[in-house]
KEMIRO-836255 format. One record per residue (C-alpha): residue number from 0; residue in one letter; x, y, z. Coordinates in nm, 3 decimals, m for minus. Example, Ala and Ser with C-alpha at 12.3 -4.5 7.8 and 13.67 -1.06 7.14 Angstrom:
! KEMIRO-836255
(0, "A", (1.230, m0.450, 0.780))
(1, "S", (1.367, m0.106, 0.714))
//
This chain:
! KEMIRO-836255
(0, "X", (20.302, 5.164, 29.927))
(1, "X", (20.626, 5.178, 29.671))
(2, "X", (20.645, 5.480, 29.437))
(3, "X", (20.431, 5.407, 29.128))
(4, "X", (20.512, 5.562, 28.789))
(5, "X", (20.240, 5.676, 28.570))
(6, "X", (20.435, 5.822, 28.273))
(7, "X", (20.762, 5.671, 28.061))
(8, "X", (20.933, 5.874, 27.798))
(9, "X", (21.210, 5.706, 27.686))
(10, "X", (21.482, 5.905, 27.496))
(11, "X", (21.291, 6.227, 27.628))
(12, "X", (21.418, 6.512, 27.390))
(13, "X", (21.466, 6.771, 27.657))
(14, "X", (21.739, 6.552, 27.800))
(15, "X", (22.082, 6.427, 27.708))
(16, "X", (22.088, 6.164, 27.429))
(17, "X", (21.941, 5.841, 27.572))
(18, "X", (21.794, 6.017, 27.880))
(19, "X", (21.438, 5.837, 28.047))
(20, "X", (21.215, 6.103, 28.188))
(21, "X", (20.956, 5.957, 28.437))
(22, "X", (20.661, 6.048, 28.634))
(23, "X", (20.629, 5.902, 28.967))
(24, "X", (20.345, 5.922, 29.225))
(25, "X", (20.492, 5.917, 29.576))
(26, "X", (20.502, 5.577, 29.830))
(27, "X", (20.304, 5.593, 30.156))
(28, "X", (20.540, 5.580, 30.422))
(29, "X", (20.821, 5.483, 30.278))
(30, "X", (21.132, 5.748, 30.263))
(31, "X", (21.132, 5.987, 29.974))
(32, "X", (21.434, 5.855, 29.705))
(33, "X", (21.718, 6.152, 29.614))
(34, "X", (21.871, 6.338, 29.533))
(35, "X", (21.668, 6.632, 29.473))
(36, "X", (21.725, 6.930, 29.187))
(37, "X", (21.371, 7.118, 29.259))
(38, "X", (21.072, 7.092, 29.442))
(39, "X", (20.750, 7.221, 29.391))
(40, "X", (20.403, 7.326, 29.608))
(41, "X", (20.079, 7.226, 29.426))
(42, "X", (19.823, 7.415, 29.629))
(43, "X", (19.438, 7.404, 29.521))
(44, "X", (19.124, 7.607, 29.635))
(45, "X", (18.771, 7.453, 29.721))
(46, "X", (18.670, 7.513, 29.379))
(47, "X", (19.037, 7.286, 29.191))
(48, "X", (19.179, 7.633, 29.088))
(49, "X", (19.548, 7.610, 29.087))
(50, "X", (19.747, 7.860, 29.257))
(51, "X", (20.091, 8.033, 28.988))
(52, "X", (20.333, 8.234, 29.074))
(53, "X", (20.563, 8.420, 28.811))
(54, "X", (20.764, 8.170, 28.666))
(55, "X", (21.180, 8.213, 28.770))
(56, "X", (21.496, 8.352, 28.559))
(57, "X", (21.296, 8.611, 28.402))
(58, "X", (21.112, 8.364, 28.172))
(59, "X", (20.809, 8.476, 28.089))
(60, "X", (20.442, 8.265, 28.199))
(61, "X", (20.325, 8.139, 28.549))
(62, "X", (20.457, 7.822, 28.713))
(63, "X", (20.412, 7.616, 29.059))
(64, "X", (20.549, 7.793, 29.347))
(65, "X", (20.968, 7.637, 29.289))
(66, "X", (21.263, 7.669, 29.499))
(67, "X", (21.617, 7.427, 29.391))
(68, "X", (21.737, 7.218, 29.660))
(69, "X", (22.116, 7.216, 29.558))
(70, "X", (22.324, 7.088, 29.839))
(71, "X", (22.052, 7.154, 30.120))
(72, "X", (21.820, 6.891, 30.260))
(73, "X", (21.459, 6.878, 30.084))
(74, "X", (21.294, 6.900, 30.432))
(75, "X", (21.437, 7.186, 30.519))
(76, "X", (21.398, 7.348, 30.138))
(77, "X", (20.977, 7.247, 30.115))
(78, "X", (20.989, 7.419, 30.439))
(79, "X", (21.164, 7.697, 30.370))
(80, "X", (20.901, 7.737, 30.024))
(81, "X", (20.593, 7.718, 30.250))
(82, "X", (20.774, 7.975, 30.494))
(83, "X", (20.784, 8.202, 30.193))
(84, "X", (20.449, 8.113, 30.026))
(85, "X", (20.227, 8.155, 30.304))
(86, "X", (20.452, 8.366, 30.559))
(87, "X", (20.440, 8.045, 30.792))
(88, "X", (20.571, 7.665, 30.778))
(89, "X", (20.282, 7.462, 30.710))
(90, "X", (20.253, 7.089, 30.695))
(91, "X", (20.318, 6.903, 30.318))
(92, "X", (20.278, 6.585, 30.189))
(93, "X", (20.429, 6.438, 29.829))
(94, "X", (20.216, 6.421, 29.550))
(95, "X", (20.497, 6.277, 29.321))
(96, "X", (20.789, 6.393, 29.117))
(97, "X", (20.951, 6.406, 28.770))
(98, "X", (21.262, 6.154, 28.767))
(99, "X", (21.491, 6.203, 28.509))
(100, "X", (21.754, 5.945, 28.420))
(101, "X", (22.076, 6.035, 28.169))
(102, "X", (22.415, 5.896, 28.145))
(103, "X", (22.652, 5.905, 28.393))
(104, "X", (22.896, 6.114, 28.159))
(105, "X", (22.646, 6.364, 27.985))
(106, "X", (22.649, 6.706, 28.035))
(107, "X", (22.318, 6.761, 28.241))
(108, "X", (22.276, 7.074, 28.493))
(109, "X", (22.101, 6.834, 28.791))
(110, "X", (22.256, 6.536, 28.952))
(111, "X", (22.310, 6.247, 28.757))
(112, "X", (22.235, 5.988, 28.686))
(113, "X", (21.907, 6.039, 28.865))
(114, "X", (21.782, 6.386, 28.981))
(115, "X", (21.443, 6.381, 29.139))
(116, "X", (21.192, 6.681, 29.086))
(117, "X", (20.914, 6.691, 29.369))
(118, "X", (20.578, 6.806, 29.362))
(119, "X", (20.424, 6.896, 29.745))
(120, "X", (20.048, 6.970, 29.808))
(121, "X", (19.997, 7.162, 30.181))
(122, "X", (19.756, 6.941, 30.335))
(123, "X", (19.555, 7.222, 30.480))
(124, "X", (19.386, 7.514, 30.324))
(125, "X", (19.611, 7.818, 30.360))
(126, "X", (19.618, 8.112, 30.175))
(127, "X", (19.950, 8.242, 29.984))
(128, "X", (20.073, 8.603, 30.046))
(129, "X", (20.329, 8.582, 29.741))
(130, "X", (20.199, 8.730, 29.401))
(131, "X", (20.032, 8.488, 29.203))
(132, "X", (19.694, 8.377, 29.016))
(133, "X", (19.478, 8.120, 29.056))
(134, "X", (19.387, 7.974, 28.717))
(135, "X", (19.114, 7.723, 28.672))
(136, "X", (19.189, 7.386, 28.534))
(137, "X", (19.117, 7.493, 28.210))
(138, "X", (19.344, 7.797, 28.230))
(139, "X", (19.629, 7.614, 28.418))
(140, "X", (19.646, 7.320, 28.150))
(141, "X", (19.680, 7.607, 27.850))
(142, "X", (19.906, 7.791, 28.023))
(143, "X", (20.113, 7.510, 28.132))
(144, "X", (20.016, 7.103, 28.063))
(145, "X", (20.343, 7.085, 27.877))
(146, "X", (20.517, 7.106, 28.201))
(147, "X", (20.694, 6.753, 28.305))
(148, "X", (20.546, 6.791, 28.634))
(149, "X", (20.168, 6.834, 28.463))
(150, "X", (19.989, 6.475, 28.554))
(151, "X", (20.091, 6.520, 28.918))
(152, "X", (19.858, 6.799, 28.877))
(153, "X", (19.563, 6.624, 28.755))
(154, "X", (19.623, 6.265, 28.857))
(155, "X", (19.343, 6.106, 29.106))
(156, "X", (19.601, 5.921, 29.294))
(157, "X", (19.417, 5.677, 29.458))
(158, "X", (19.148, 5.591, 29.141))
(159, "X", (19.552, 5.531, 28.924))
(160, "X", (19.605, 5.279, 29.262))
(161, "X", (19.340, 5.087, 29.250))
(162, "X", (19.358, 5.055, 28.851))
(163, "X", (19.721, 4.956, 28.879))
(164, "X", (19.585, 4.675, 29.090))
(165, "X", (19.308, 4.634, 28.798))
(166, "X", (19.579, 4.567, 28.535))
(167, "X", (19.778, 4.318, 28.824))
(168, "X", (19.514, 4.128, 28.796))
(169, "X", (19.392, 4.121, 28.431))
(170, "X", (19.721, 4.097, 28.323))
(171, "X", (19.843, 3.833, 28.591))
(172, "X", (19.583, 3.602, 28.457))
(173, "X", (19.659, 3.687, 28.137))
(174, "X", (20.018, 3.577, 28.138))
(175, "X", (19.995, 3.259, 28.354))
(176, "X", (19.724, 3.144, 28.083))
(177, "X", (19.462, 3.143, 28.321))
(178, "X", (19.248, 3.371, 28.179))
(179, "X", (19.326, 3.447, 27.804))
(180, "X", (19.079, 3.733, 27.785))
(181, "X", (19.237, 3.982, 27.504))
(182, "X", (18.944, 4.226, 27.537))
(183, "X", (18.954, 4.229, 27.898))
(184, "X", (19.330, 4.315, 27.846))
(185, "X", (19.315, 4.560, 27.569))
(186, "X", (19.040, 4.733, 27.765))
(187, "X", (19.236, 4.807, 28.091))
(188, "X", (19.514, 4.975, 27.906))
(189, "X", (19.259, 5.221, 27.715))
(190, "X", (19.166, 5.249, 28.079))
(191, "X", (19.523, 5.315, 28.235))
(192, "X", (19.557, 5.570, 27.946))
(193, "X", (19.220, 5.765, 28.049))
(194, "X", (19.395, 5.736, 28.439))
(195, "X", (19.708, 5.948, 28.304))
(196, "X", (19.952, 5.691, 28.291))
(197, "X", (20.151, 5.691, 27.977))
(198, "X", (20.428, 5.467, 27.768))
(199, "X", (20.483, 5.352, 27.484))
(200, "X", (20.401, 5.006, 27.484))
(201, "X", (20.081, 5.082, 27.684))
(202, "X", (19.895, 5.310, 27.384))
(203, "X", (20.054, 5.008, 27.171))
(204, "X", (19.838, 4.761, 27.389))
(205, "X", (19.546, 4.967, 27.425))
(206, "X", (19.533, 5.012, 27.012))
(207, "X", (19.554, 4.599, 26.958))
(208, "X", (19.277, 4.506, 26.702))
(209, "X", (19.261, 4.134, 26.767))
(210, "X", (19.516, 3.969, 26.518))
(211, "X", (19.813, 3.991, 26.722))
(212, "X", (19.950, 3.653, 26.873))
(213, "X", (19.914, 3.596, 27.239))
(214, "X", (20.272, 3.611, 27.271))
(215, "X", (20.301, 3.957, 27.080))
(216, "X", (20.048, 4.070, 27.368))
(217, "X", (20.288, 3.851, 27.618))
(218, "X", (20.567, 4.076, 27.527))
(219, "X", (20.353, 4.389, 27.533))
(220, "X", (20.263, 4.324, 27.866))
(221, "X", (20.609, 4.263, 28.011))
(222, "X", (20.764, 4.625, 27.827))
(223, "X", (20.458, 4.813, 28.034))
(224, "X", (20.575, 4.635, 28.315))
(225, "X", (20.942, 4.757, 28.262))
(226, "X", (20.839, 5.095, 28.174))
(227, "X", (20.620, 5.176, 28.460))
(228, "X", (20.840, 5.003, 28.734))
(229, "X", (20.557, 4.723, 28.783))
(230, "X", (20.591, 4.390, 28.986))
(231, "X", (20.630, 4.136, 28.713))
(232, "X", (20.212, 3.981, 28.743))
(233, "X", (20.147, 3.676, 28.807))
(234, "X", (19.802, 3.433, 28.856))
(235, "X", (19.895, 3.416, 29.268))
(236, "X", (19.953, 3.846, 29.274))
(237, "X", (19.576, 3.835, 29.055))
(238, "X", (19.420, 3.581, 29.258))
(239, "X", (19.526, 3.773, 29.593))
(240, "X", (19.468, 4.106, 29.450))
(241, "X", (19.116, 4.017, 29.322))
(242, "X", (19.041, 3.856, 29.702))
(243, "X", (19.125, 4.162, 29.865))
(244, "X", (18.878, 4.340, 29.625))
(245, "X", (18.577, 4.098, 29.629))
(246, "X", (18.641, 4.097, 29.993))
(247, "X", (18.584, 4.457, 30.033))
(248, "X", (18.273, 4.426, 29.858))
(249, "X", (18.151, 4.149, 30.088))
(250, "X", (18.200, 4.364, 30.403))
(251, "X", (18.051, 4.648, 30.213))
(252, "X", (17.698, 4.447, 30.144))
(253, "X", (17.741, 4.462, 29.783))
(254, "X", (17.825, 4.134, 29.763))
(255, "X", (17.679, 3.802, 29.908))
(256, "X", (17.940, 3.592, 30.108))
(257, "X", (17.813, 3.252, 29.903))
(258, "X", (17.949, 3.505, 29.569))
(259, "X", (18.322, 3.536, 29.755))
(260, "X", (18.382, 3.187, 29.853))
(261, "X", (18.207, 3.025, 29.482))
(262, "X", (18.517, 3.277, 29.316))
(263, "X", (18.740, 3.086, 29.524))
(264, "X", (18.623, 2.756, 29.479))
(265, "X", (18.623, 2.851, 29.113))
(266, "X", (18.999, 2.984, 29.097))
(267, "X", (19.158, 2.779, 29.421))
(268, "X", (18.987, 2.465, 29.392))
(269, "X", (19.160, 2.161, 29.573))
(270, "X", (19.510, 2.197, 29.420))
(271, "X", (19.539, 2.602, 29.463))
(272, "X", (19.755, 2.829, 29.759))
(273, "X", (19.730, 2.569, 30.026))
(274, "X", (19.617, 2.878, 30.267))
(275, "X", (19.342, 3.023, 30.047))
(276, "X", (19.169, 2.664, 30.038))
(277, "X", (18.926, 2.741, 30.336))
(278, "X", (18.775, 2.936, 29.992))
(279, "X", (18.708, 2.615, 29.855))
(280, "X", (18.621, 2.451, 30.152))
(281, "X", (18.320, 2.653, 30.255))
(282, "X", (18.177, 2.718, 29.912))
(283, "X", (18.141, 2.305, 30.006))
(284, "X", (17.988, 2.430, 30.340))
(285, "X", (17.693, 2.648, 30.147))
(286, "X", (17.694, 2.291, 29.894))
(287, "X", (17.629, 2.049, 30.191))
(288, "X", (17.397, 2.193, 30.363))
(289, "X", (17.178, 2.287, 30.070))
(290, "X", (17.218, 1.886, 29.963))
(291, "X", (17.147, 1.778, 30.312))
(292, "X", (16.870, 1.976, 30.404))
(293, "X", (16.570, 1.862, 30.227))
(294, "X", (16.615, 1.592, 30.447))
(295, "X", (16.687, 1.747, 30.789))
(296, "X", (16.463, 1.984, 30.939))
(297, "X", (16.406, 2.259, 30.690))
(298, "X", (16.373, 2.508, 30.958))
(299, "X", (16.709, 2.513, 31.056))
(300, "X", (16.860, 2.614, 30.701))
(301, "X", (16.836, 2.989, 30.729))
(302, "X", (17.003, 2.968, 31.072))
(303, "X", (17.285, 2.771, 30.963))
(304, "X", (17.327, 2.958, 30.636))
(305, "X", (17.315, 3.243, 30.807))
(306, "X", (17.594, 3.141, 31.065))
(307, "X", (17.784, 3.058, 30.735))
(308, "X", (17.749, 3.373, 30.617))
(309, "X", (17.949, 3.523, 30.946))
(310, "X", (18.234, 3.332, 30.889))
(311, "X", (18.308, 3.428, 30.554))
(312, "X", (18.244, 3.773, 30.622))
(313, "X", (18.490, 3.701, 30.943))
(314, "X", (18.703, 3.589, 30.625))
(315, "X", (18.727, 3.874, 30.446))
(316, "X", (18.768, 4.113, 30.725))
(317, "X", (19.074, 3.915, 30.816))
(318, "X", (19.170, 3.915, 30.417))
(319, "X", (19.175, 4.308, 30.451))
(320, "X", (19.364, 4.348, 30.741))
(321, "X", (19.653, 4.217, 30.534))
(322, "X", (19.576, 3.837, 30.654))
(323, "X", (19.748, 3.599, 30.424))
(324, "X", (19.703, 3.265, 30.569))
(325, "X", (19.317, 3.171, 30.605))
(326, "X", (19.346, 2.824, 30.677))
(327, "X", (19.187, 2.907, 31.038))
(328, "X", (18.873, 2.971, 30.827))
(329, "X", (18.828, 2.574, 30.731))
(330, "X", (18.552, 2.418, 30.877))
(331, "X", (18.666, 2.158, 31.159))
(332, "X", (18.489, 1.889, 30.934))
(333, "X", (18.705, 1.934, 30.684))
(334, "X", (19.018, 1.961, 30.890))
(335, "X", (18.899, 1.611, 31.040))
(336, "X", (18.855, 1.462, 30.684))
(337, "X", (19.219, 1.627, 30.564))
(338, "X", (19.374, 1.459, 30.867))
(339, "X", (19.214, 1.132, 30.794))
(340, "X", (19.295, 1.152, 30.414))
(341, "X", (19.690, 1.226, 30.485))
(342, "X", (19.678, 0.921, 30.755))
(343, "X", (19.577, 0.671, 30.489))
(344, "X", (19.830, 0.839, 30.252))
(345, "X", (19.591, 0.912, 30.000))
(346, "X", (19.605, 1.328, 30.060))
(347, "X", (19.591, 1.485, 29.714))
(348, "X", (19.863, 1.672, 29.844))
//
């Protein structure tokens, strides 16, 4: 999963004239960017108390546990931290990191252009032998939430994931025309907003009263987009995104498979991604037999349906193990009729 940022300050005022201060949640699997100035351990108790230490240079005021990197590699720094937090190496993982961007030629004290910040949480439980507090939530956020590393301290990673997927889709419809829902819209940026992520053209979305111009909203859209390091949206992103979700919900029982494939037929049709069609085709499926039943033996309905029902659920099992192409999934009568439509040239292809 790419690094995903979740706060934009452009022209940040604690940085060289026309510096871009970012915060980034880190990738899965995918090699940490560089260089480094600092990195960080964010380590919790049972009961979300954060753990301080003194802050450095004499400066007054607690802080994450914070060593600089300099010239070393980050590995070996995060390790050397832990080493000295909890008086043995223990295993990390990256929550994120502060990314600050300035000119090439300003006078900055970290690498430039870019210098990365890092925030690491220990992924066990251990206990620190340095001196230090542990400050509740409440007590860490007035003592220091106007630290540049703060959100990475509060963000729920995975719920800012899965509403970054959200806007994908809301706004991917959006833009392609398909949907021209402006509440819908306005509604998931309040909603990225409550998440933690931040910029300027998001709070300007998420305060749109309803007399701005589609294309005013257009634009809006495609600054967030900048700001945040999003993949430009698009219908086919939404349309995939949106399967993978309704698919989940399928395979969780809390929806019907008839409710999957009717989306599809709804938003593929005929005409759609040539490999999502088998959507479209077996919403016909459920269609046919409920049209050709009343006159076949009535008896036979829930067995068929219900045979149905397993290969759409087959579907969407195959749709979350990252299966793109789901033309397997058409019914053989349709293939047959396909085949027989493109052999008297009259395929609506």
């Amino acid at each position: 999963m790419p690094v995903l940022t979740i706060v934009h300050h452009p022209d940040a005022p604690w940085l060289p004239a026309g510096g871009v201060a970012e915060v980034v949640l880190a990738g899965t699997g995918d090699e940490l960017p560089g260089p480094v100035g600092l990195v960080r351990l964010l380590i919790t108790d049972d009961a979300g108390r954060i753990f301080c230490a003194p802050r450095s240079r004499g400066v007054p005021g607690w802080d994450l546990p914070t060593t600089p990197v300099e010239d070393a590699d980050p590995a070996a720094v995060i390790n050397d931290l832990t080493l000295a937090t909890f008086g043995t190496q223990q295993p990390v993982a990256p929550v994120g990191a502060v990314r600050n961007v300035v000119p090439g030629a300003a006078a900055y004290e970290w690498p430039s252009p870019v210098a990365y910040f890092y925030v690491y949480r220990p992924t066990t439980r251990p206990a620190p032998v340095v001196e230090g507090v542990w400050l509740t939530q409440e007590e860490a956020a007035a003592e220091m939430s106007e630290r540049h590393w703060w959100p990475l301290a509060i963000v729920d990673a995975e719920a800012v994931r899965a509403l970054s997927e959200d806007l994908q889709i809301a706004w991917g419809y959006w833009l392609d025309g398909a949907d021209r829902d402006r509440a819908r819209v306005v509604n998931s940026a309040v909603d990225a907003l409550v998440a933690g992520l931040d910029s300027p053209s998001l709070r300007e979305l998420a305060g749109v009263y309803g007399d701005e111009t589609w294309s005013e909203i257009d634009n809006l859209i495609l600054h967030i987009v900048d700001e945040l390091g999003a993949p430009h949206p698009t219908e086919e992103r939404a349309l995939r995104l949106d399967l993978g979700r309704r698919s989940v919900s399928v395979l969780a029982r809390e929806a019907e498979p008839i409710d999957l494939v009717a989306w599809g037929r709804d938003w593929v049709g005929y005409n759609g991604p040539v490999d999502l069609r088998a959507l479209t085709y077996l919403y016909a499926e459920y269609s046919y037999l409920e049209d050709v039943f009343p006159y076949w033996v009535v008896e036979d309905r829930p067995e068929q349906m219900a045979a149905l029902d397993v290969v759409v659920r087959d579907l969407a099992a195959a749709v979350v193990a990252g299966e793109t192409d789901l033309s397997r999934f058409v019914p053989q009568r349709w293939v047959t009729d396909q085949a027989n439509l493109r052999e008297a040239g009259t395929d609506s292809e």
